[in-house]
FINUDO-132561 format. One line per field, with one value per atom (N, C-alpha, C): residue number from 1; residue in three letters; chain; x, y negated, z. Coordinates in steps of 0.05 Angstrom, whole numbers, padded with zeros to 5 digits, m for minus. Layout:
<rs>
n [NUM, ...]
res [ALA, ...]
chain [A, ...]
east [X, ...]
north [Y, ...]
up [Z, ...]
</rs>
This chain:
<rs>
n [1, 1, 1, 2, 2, 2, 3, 3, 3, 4, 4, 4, 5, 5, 5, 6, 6, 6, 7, 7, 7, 8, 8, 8, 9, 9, 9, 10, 10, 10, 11, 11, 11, 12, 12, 12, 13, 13, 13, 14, 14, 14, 15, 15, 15, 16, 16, 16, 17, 17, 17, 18, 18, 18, 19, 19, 19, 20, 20, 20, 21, 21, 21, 22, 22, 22, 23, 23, 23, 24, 24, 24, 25, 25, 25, 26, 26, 26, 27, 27, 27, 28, 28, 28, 29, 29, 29, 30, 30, 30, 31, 31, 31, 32, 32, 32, 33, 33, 33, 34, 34, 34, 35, 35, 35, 36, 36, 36, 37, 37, 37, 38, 38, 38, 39, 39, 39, 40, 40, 40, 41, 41, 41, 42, 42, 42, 43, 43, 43, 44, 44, 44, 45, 45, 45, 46, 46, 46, 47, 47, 47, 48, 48, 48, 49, 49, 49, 50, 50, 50, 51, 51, 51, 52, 52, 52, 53, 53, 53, 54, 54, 54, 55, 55, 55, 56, 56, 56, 57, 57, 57, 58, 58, 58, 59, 59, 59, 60, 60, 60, 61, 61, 61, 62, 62, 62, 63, 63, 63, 64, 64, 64, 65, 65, 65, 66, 66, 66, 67, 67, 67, 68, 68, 68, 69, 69, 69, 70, 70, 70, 71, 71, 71, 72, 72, 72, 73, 73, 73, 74, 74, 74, 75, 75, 75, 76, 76, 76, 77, 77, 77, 78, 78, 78, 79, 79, 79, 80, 80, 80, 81, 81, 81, 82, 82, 82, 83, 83, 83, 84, 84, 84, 85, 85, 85, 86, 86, 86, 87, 87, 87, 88, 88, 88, 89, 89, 89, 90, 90, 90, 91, 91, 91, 92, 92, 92, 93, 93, 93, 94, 94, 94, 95, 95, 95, 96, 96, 96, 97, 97, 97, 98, 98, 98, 99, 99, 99, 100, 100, 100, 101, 101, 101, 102, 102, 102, 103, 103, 103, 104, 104, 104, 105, 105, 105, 106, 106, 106, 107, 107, 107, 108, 108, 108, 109, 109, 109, 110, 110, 110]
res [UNK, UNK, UNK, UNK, UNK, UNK, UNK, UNK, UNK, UNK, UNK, UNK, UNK, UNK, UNK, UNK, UNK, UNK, UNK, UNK, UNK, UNK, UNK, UNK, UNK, UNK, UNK, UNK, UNK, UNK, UNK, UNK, UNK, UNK, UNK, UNK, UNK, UNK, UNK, UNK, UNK, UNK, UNK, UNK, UNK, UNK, UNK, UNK, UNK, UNK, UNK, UNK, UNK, UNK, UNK, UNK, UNK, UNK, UNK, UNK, UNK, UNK, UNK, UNK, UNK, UNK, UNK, UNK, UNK, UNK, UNK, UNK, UNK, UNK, UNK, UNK, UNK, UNK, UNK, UNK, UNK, UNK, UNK, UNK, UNK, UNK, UNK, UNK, UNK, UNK, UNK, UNK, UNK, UNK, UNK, UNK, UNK, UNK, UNK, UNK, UNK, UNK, UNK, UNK, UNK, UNK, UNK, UNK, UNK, UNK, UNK, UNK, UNK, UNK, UNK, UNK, UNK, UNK, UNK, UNK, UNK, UNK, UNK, UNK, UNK, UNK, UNK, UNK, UNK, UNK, UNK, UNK, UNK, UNK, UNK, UNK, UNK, UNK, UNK, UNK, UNK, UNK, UNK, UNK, UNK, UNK, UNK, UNK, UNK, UNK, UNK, UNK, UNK, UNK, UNK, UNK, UNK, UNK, UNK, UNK, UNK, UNK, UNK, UNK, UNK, UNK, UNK, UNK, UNK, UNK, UNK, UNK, UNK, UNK, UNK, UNK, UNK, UNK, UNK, UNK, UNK, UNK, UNK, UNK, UNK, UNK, UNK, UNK, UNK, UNK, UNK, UNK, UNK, UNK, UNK, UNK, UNK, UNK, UNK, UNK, UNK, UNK, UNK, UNK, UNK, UNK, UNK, UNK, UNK, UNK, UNK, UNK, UNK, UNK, UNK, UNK, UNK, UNK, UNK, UNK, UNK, UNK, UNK, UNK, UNK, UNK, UNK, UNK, UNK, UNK, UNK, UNK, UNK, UNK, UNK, UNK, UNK, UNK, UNK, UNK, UNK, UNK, UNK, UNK, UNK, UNK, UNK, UNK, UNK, UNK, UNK, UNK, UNK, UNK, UNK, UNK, UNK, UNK, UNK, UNK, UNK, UNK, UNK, UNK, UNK, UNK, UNK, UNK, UNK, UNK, UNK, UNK, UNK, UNK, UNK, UNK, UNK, UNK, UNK, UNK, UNK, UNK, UNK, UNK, UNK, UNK, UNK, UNK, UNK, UNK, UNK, UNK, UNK, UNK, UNK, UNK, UNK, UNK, UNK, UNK, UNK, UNK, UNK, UNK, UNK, UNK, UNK, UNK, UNK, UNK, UNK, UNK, UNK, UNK, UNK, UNK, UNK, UNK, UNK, UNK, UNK, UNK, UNK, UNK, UNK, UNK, UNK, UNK, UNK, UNK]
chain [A, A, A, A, A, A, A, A, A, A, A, A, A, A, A, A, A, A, A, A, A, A, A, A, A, A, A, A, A, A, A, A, A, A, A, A, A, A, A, A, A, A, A, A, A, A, A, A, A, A, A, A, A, A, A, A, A, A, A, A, A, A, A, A, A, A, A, A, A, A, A, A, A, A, A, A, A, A, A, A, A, A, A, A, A, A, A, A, A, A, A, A, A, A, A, A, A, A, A, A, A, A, A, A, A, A, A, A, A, A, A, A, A, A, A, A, A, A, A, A, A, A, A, A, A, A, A, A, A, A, A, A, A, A, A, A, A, A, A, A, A, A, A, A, A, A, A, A, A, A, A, A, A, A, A, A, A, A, A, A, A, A, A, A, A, A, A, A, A, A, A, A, A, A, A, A, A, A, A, A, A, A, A, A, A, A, A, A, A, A, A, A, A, A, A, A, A, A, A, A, A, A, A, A, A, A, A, A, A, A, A, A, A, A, A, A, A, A, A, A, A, A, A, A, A, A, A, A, A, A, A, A, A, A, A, A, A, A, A, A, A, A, A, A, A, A, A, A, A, A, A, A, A, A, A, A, A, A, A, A, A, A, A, A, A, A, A, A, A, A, A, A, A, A, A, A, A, A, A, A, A, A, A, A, A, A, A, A, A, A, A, A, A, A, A, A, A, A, A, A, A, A, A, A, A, A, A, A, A, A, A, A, A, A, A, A, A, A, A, A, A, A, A, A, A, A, A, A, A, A]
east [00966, 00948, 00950, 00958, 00956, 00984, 01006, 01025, 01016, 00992, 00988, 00968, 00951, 00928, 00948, 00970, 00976, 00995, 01013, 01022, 00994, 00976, 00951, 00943, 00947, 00928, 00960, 00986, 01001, 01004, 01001, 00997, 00976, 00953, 00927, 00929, 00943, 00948, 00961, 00983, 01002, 00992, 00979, 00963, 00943, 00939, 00915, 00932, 00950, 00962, 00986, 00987, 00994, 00977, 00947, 00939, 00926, 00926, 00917, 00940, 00969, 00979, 00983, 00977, 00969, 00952, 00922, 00902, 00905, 00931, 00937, 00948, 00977, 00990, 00961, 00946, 00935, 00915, 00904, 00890, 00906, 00933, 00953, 00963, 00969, 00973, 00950, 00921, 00890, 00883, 00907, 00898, 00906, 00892, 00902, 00935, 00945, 00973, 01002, 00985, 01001, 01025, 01020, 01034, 01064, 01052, 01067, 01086, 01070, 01081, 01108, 01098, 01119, 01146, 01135, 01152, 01168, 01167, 01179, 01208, 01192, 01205, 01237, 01219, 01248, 01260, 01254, 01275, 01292, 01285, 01303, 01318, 01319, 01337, 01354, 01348, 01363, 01388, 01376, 01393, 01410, 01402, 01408, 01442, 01425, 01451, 01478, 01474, 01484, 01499, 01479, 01503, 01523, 01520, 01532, 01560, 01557, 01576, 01597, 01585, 01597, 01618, 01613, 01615, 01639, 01640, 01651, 01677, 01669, 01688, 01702, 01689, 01704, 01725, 01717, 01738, 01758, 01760, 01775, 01795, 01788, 01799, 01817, 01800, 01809, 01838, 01832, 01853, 01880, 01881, 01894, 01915, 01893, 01897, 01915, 01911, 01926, 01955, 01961, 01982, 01998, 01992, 01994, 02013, 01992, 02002, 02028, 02029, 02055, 02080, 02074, 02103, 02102, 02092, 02090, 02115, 02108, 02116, 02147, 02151, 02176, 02188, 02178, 02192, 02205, 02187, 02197, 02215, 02217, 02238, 02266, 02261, 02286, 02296, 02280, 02285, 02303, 02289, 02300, 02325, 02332, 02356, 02384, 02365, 02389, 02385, 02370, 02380, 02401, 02409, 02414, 02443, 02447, 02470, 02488, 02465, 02475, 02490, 02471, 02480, 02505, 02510, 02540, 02569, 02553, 02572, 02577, 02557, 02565, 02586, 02578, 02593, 02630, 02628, 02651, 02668, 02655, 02666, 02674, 02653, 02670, 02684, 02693, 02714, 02741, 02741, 02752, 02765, 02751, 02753, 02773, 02761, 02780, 02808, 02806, 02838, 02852, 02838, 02854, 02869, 02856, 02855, 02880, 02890, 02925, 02922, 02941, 02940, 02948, 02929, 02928, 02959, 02968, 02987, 03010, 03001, 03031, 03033, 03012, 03011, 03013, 03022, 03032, 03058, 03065, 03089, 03112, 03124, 03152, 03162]
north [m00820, m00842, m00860, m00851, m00867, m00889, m00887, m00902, m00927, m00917, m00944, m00956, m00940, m00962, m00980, m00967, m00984, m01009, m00997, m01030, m01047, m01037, m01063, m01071, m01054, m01070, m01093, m01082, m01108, m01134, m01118, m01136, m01159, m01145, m01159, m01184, m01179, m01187, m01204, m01210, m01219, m01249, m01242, m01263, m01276, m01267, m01274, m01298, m01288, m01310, m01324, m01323, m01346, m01367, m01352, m01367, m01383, m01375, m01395, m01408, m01403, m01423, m01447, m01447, m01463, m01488, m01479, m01488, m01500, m01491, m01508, m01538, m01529, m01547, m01575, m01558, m01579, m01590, m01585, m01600, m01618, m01613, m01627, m01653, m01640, m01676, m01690, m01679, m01697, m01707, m01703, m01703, m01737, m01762, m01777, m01775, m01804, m01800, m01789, m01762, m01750, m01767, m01791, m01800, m01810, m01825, m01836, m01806, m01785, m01758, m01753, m01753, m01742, m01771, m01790, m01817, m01805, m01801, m01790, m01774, m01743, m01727, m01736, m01748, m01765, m01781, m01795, m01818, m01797, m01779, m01755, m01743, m01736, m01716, m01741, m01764, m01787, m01793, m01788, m01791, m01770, m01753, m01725, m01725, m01732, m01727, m01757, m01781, m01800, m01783, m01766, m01753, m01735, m01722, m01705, m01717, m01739, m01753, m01766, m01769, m01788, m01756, m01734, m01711, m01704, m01711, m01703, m01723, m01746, m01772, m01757, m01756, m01747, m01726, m01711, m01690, m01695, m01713, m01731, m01742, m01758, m01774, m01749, m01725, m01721, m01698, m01698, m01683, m01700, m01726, m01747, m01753, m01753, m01754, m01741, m01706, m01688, m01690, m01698, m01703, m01730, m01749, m01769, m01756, m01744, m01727, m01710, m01697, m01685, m01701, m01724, m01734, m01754, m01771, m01776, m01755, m01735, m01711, m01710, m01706, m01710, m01735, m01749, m01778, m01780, m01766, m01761, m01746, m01721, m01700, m01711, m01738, m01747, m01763, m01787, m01803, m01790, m01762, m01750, m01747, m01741, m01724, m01755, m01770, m01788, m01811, m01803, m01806, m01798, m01775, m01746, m01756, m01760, m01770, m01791, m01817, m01842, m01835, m01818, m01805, m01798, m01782, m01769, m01786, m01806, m01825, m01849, m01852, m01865, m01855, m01827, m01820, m01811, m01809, m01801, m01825, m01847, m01881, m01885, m01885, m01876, m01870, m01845, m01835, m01847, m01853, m01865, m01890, m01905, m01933, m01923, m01910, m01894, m01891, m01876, m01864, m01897, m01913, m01923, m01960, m01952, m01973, m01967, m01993, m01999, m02005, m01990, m01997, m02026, m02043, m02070, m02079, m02104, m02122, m02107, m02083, m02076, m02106, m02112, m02140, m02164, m02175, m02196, m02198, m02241, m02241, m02246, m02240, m02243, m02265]
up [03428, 03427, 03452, 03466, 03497, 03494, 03487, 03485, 03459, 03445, 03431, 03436, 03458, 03476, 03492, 03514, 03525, 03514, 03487, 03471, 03457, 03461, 03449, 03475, 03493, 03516, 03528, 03524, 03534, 03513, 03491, 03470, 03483, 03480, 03486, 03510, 03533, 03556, 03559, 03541, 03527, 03506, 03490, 03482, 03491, 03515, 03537, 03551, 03562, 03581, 03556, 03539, 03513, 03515, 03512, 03501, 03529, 03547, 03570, 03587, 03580, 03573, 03559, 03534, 03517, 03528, 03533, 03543, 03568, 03583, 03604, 03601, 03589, 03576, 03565, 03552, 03542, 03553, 03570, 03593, 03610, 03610, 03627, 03609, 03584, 03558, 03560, 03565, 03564, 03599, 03617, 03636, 03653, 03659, 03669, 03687, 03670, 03687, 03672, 03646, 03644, 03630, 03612, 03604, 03621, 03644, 03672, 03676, 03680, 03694, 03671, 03639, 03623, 03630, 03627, 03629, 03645, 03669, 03695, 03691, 03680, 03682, 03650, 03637, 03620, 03629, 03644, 03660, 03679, 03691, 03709, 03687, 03663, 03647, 03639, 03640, 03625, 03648, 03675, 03696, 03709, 03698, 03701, 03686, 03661, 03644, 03661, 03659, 03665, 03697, 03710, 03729, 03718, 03706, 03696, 03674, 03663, 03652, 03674, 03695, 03717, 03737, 03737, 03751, 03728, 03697, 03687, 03685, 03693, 03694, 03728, 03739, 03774, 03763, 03746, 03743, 03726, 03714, 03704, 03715, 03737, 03761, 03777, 03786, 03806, 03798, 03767, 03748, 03751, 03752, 03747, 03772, 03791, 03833, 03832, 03823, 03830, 03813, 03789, 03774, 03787, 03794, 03814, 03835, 03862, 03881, 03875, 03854, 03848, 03843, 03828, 03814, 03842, 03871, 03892, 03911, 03901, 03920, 03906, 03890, 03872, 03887, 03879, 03894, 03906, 03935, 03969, 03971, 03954, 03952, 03937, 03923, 03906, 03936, 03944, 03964, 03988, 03997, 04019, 04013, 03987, 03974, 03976, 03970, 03965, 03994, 04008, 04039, 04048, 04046, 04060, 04045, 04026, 04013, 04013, 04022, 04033, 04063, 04077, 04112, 04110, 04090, 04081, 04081, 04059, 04046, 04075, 04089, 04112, 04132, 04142, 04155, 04146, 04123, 04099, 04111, 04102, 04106, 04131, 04150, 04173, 04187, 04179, 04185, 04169, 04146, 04127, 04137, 04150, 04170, 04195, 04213, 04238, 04227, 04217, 04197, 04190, 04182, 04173, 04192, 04207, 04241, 04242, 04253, 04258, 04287, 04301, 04338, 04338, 04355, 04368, 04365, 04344, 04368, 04340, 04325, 04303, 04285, 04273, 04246, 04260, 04284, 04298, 04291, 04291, 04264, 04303, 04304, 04320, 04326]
</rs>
């Protein structure tokens, strides 16, 4: 018997603070303002959401930045590469030039 006093008495307790919840709520819809107050708290979930669209747009962007950043980075790594290759081809030439220098005064006509 005691385990079904105590589910009526939480029962009981239970519908107590239901129901004076209720009665709160509803002193608070009849309460000056409340209209302004509910106004309020809808213009914040309206803006709420509008952040949350804009947070979802950032991640968007910053998805984009980072795909950006990579093929950037590619770039620099092509650029370096064909630096590094021009350096080559200069110095190649170079030497290419030396070698092929005729001592002063041979192509003079007689």
């Amino acid at each position: 018997m005691v385990p079904s006093m105590a589910g009526a008495r939480r029962t009981d307790l239970l519908g107590k603070l239901a129901d004076l919840s209720e009665e709160a709520i509803q002193r608070l819809s009849d309460a000056p303002g409340a209209d302004r107050a509910l106004g309020a708290v809808n213009a914040m979930r309206d803006r709420l959401d509008e952040l949350q669209k804009r947070v979802r747009g950032l991640e968007d962007l910053e998805k984009r930045l980072a795909a950006l950043e990579r093929k950037v980075a590619g770039i620099e790594m092509d650029y370096a590469g064909l630096q590094q290759r021009l350096d080559n081809v200069d110095r190649r030439l170079d030497r290419i030039e030396r070698r092929l220098e005729l001592p002063e005064g041979t192509m003079t006509p007689t």
